[in-house]
C-alpha positions in Angstrom: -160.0 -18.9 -109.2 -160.3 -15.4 -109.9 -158.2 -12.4 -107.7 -159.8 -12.0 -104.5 -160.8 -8.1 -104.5 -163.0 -8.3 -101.7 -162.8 -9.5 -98.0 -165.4 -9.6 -95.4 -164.7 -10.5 -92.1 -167.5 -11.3 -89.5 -166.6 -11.2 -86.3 -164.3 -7.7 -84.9 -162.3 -9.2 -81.7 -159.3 -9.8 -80.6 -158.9 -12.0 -84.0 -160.8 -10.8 -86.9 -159.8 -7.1 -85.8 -156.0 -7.4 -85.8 -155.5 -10.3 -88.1 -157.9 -7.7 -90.9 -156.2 -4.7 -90.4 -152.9 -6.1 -91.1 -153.9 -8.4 -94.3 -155.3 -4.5 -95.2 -152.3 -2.8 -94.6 -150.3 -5.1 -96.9 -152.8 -5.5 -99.4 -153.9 -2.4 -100.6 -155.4 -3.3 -103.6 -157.9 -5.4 -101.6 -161.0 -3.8 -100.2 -160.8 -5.6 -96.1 -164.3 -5.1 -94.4 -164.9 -5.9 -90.8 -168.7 -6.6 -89.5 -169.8 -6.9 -86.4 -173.6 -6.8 -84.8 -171.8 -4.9 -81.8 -172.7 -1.5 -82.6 -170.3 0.4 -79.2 -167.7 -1.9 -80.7 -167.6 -1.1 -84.4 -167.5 2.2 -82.9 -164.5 2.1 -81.1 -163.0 0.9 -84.0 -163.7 3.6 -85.9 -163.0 5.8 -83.2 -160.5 9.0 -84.6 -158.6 8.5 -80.7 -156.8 5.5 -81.9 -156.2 5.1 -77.4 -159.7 4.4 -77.3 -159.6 0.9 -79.6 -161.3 -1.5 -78.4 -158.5 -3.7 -78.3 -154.8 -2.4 -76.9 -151.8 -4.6 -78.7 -148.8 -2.7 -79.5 -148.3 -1.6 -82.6 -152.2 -1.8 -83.7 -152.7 2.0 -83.8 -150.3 2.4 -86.5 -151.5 -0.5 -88.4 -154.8 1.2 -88.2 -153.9 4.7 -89.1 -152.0 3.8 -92.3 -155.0 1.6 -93.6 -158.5 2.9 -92.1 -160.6 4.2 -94.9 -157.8 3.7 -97.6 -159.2 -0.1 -98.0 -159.7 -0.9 -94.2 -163.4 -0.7 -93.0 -165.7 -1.6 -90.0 -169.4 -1.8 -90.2 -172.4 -3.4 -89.0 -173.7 -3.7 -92.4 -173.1 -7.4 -92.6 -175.7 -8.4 -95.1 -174.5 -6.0 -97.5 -170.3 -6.9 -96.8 -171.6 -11.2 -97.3 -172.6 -10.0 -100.7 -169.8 -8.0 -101.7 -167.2 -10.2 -100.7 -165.0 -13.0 -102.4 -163.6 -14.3 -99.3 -165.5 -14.6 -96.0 -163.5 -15.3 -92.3 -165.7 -16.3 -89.7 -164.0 -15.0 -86.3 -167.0 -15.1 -83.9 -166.6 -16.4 -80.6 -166.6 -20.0 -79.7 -166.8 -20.2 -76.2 -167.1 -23.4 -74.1 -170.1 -24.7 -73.7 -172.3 -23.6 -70.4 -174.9 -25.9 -70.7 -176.4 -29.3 -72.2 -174.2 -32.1 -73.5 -170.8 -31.5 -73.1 -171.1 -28.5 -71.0 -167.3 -27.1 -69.2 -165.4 -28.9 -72.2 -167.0 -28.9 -75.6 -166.6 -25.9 -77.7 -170.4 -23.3 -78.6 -170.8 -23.9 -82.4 -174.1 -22.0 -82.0 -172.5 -18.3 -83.4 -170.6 -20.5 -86.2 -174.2 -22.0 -87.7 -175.6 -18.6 -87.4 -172.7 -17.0 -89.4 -173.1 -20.3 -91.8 -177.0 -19.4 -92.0 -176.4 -15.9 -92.5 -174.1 -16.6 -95.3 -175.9 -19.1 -97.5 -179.0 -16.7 -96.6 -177.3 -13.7 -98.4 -175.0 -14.8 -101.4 -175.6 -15.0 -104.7 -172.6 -15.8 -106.0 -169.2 -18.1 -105.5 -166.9 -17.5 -101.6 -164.3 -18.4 -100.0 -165.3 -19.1 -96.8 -162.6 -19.0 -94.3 -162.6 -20.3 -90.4 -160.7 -18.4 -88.4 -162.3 -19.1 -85.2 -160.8 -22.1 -82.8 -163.0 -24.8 -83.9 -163.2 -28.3 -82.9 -162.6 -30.9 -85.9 -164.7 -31.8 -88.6 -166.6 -28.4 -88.0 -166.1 -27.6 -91.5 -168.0 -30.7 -92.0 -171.2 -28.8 -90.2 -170.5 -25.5 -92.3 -170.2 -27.5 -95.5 -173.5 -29.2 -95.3 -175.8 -25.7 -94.2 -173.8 -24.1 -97.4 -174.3 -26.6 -99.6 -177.8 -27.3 -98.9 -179.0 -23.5 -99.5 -180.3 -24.6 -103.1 -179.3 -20.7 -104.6 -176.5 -22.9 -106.8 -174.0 -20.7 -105.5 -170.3 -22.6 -104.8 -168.4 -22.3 -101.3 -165.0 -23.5 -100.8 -164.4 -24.2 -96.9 -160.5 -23.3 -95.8 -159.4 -23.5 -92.4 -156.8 -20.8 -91.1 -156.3 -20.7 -87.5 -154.6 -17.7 -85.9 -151.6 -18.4 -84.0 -151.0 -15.3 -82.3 -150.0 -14.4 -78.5 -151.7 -11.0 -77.0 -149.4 -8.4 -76.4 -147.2 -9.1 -79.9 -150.0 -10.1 -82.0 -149.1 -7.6 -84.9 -145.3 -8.3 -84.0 -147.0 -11.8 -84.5 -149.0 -11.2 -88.2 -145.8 -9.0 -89.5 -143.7 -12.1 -89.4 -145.4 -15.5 -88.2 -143.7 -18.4 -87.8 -145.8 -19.9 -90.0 -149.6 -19.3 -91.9 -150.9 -22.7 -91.9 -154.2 -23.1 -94.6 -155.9 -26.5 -94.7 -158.6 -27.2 -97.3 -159.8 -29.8 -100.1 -160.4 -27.5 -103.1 -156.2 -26.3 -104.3 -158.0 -23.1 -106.4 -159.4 -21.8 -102.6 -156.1 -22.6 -101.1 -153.8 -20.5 -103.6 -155.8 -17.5 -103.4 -155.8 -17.2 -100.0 -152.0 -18.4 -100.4 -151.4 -15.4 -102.2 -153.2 -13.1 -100.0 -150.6 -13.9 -97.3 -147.7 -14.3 -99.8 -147.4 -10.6 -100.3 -145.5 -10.6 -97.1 -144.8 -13.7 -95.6 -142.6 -16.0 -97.6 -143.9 -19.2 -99.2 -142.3 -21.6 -97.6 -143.5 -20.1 -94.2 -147.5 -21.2 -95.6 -147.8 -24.4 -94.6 -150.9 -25.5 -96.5 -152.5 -29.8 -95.1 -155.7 -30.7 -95.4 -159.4 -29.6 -93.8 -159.2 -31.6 -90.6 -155.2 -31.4 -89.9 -155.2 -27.8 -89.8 -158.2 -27.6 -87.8 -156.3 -29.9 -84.9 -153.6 -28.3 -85.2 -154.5 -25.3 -83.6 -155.8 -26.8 -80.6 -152.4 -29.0 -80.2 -150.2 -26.2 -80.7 -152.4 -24.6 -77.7 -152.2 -27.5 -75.8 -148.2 -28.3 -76.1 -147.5 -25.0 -75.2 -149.9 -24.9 -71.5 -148.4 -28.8 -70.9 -145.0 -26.5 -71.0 -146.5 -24.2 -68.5 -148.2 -26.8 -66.7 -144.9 -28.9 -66.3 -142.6 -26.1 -64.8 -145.2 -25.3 -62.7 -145.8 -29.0 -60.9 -141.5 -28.5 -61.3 -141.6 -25.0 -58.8 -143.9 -26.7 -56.3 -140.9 -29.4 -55.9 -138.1 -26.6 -55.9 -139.8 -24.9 -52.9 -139.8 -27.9 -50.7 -135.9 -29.0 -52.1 -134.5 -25.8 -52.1 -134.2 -26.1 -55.8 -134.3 -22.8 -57.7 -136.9 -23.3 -60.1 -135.4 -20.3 -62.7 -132.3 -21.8 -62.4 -133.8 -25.7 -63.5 -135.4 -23.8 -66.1 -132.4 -22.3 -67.2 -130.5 -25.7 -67.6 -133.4 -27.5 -69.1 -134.0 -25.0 -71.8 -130.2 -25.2 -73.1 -131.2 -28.7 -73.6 -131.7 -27.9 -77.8 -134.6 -30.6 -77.9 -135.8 -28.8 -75.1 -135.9 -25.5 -76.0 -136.0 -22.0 -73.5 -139.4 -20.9 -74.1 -142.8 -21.4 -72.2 -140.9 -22.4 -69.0 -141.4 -19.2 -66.6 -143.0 -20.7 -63.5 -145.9 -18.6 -62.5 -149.2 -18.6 -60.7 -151.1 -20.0 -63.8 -151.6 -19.5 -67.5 -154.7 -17.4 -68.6 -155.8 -15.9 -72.0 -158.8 -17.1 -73.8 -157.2 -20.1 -76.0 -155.7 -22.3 -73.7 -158.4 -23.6 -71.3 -160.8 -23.4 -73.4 -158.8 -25.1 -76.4 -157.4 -28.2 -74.2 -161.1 -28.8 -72.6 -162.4 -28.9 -76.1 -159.4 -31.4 -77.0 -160.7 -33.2 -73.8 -163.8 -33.7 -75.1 -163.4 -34.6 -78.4 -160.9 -37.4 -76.8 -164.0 -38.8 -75.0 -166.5 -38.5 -77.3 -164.3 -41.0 -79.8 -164.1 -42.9 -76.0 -160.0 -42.6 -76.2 -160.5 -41.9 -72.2 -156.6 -42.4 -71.7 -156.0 -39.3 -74.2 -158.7 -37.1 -72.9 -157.2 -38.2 -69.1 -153.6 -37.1 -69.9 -154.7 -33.5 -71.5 -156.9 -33.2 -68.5 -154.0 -33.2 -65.8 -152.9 -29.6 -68.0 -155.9 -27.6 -66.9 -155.6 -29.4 -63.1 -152.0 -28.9 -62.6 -152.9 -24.9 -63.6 -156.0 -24.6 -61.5 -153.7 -26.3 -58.6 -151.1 -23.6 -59.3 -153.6 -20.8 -58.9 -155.3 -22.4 -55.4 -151.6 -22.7 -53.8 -150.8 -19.2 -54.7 -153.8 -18.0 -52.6 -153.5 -20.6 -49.7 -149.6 -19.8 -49.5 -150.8 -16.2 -48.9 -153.2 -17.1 -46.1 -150.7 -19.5 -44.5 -148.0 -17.0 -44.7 -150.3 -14.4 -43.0 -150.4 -16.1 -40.3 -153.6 -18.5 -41.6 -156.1 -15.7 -41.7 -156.7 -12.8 -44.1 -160.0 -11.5 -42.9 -159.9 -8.3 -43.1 -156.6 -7.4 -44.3 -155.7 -5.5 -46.9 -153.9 -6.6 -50.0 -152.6 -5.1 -53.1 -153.4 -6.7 -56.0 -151.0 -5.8 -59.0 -152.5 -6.5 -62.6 -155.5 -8.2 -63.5 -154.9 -8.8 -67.2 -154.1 -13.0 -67.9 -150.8 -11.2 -69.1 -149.0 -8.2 -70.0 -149.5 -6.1 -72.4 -153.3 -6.9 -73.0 -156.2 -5.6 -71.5 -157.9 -8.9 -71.9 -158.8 -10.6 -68.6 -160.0 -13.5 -69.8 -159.2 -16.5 -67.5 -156.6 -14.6 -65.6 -155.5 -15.9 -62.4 -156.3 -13.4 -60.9 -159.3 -13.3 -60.6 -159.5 -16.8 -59.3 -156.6 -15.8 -56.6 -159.2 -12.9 -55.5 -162.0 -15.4 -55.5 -159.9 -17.5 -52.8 -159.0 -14.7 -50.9 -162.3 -13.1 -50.7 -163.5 -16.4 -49.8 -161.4 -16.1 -46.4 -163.2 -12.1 -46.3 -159.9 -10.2 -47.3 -160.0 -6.4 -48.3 -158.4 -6.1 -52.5 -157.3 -3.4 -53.8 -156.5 -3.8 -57.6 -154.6 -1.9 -59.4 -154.1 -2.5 -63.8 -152.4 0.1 -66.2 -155.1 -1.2 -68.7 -158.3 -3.2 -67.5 -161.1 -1.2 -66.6 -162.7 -1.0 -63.2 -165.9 -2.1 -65.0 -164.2 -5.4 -66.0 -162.5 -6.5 -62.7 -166.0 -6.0 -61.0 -168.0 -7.9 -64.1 -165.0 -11.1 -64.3 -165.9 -11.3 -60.3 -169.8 -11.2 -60.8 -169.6 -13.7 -63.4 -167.9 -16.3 -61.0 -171.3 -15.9 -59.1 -169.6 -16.9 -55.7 -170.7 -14.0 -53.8 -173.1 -11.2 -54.9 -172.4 -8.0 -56.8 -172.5 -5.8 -53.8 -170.4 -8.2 -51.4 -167.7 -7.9 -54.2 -168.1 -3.9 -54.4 -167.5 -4.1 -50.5 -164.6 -6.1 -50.3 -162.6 -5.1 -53.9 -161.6 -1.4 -54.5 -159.7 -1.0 -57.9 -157.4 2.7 -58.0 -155.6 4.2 -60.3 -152.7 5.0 -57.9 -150.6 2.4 -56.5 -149.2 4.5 -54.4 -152.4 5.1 -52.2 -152.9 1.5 -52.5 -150.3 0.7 -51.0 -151.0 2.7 -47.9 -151.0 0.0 -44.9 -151.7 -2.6 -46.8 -150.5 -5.6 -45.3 -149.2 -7.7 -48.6 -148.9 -7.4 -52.3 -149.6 -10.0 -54.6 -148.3 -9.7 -58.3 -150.6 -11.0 -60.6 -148.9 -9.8 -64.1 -146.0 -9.4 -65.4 -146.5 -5.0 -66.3 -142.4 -3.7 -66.7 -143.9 -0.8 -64.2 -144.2 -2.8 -61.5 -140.6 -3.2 -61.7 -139.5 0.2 -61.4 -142.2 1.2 -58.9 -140.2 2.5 -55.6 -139.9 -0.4 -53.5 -138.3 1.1 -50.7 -141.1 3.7 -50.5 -143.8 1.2 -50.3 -142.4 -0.4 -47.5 -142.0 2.5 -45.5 -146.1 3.3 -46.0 -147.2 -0.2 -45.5 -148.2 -2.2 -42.2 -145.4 -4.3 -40.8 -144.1 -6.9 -41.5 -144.7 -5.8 -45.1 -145.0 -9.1 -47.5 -144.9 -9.5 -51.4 -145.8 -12.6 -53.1 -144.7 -13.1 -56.5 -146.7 -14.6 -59.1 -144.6 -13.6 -61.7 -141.2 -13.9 -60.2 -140.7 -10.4 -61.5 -139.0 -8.5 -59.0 -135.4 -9.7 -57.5 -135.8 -11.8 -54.1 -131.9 -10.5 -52.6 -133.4 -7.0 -53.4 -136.9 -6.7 -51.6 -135.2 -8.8 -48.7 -132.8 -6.2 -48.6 -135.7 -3.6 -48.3 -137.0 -5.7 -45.2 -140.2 -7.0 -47.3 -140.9 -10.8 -46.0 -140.7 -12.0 -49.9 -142.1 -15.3 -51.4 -141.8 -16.1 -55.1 -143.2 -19.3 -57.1 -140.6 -22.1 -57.1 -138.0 -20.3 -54.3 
């Protein structure tokens, strides 16, 4: 296999974008290309005010700035990068499916066959082609056949390399993974891109299995760690009816060395684009080989979350006295978690649909999600109509004036701010009794009770 000199990546997102520009930055002898269709987005990549990124993850601006233009590009000349390039990631979207068979739990495959297409279409001579997207398995099955039945003799070499990375320390993440797994069936493909990675991370940290292991293994990785969430969740709704502590179970559990410390924060719900989406698609791969006990268990994940997320809300409306209508309630953070603008799947927005269901008055307030995106993830749900939802939700950019007799705050994510915010100043501007409900058990219960706030938290 000869030195891979050129990579295209197709697809600029919260994957192909990071994931690119580091593999650039510690490759400089390889040329990294990133298309995209997207025009506004290719252009906020190449945007000189590295604030204005398309993506905010820490550390991603300097990435960018040391290898932008040196061998780091973004285009929408896709065509042109196919050609060009020895190795080709596909990192489109592959959302679950809205319609037809399988629709709510099978993953869209329709972007990865256009990809395939686009690719046997334009190259003339040997790739790598690389998945990078979450796929279900055996999708390099589909790839492999609309290559290899092109009839322009040219060779592809199908690798899977799923991203393991966590939004707000992704580059954290790339700098020093746990572990690159590769899977594929041809050992030339898998060395190059071996040694792609292996001019930072160690050897032995590149796991390399075959096609259909490393495909799966993404979406069990995904899935072990929400069943973590999942489980100390269904554990805080016991600890609020015991009197159990549910930081302080977590606490014991997770010195438990089998056990393990992380992924047991009780909260109001996991968000983030992977792990709904990834479990349903487990789901339905489970049923469609008719292993209904399998696809049953997984299920009880994405319940036991959407549960979490509903008795979050109702606890609010109870609390209030069983009605919110027309009350106003600060919402703090939008984002699924911190650090991330992404909003996909957070909780809360399905906390606000609940709410707004009863006819309470939001006000939402996020360091980094646009007002634009709040409005659009509460259109989408289609529950009540684009102007109802302009009428009932105000998003600021002061918390303060938010706060201004409001008659409860709910935290919704986990931003460090929120803990420094003056608590004892809030109270004094907002309606009494003044409540707080925690989603993210972020602030300290013996101190806002202190204050005089009427303070729940999840698992207290």
């Amino acid at each position: 296999m000869k030195k891979i000199k050129k990579i295209t990546c197709i697809g600029a997102g919260y994957v192909g974008g990071p994931t690119m520009s580091v593999i650039a930055q510690k490759n400089p002898e390889i040329q990294v290309t990133v298309v995209d269709l997207n025009e506004q987005r290719i252009a906020a990549w190449n945007n000189d005010n590295l604030d204005l990124l398309p993506i905010y993850e820490p550390g991603l601006d300097e990435v960018i700035k040391e290898a932008r233009g040196r061998n780091l590009f973004f285009s929408t000349e896709v065509n042109k990068a196919i050609d060009e390039a020895d190795v080709i990631f596909i990192s489109v979207n592959t959302p679950t499916k809205t319609y037809g068979k399988g629709k709510g739990q099978a993953a869209d495959l329709k972007f990865i066959e256009l990809c395939a297409r686009q690719i046997a279409a334009i190259s003339t001579s040997d790739k790598i082609v690389v998945e990078k997207s979450t796929l279900p398995v055996r999708t390099a099955e589909a790839l492999k056949s609309i290559l290899d039945n092109t009839g322009n003799g040219v060779n592809f070499h199908i690798l899977s390399n799923p991203e393991f990375l966590a939004e707000g320390t992704a580059i954290a993440d790339l700098h020093a993974p746990d572990r690159v797994l590769i899977g594929g069936e041809n050992a030339e493909a898998i060395e190059a891109l071996v040694n792609v990675y292996n001019s930072w991370v160690p050897r032995e940290r590149i796991l390399t299995t075959n096609l259909w292991s490393s495909e799966l293994s993404k979406l069990v990785a995904n899935a072990f760690l929400a069943q973590r969430v999942s489980s100390i969740n269904s554990i805080s709704e016991l600890c609020e009816v015991t009197g159990a502590n549910v930081d302080e179970v977590a606490y014991a559990i997770g010195h438990d060395s089998r056990i393990g410390s992380k992924f047991l924060k009780a909260s109001v719900g996991f968000g983030g684009s992977c792990f709904q989406k990834d479990i349903l698609n487990l789901v339905y791969i489970a049923r469609s080989y008719h292993l209904n006990e399998v696809a049953d268990y997984w299920e009880q994940v994405i319940l036991m979350n959407d549960h979490q997320k509903t008795r979050f809300a109702e606890n609010i409306i109870q609390t209030m006295y069983n009605t919110v209508n027309g009350k106003k309630i600060v919402f703090l953070g939008w984002a699924f978690k911190k650090d991330t603008n992404d909003t996909r799947e957070s909780a809360a927005i399905y906390v606000a649909d609940h709410l707004l269901d009863e006819e309470a008055t939001l006000v939402v307030y996020d360091p980094k999600v646009t007002e634009n995106q709040i409005y659009s993830d509460l259109n989408y749900l289609g529950t009540r109509t684009s102007l109802e939802n302009s009428r009932l939700v105000t998003v600021t950019k002061d918390p303060y004036e938010a706060f201004k007799d409001a008659h409860a705050v709910a935290i919704l994510t986990e931003w460090d701010e929120f803990k420094a915010f003056d608590w004892a100043k809030i109270k004094q501007i907002m309606k009494k009794p003044a409540f707080v409900f925690d989603g993210r058990k972020l602030l300290h219960k013996g101190h806002m009770e202190a204050i005089g706030f009427q303070y729940y938290a999840i698992g207290e």
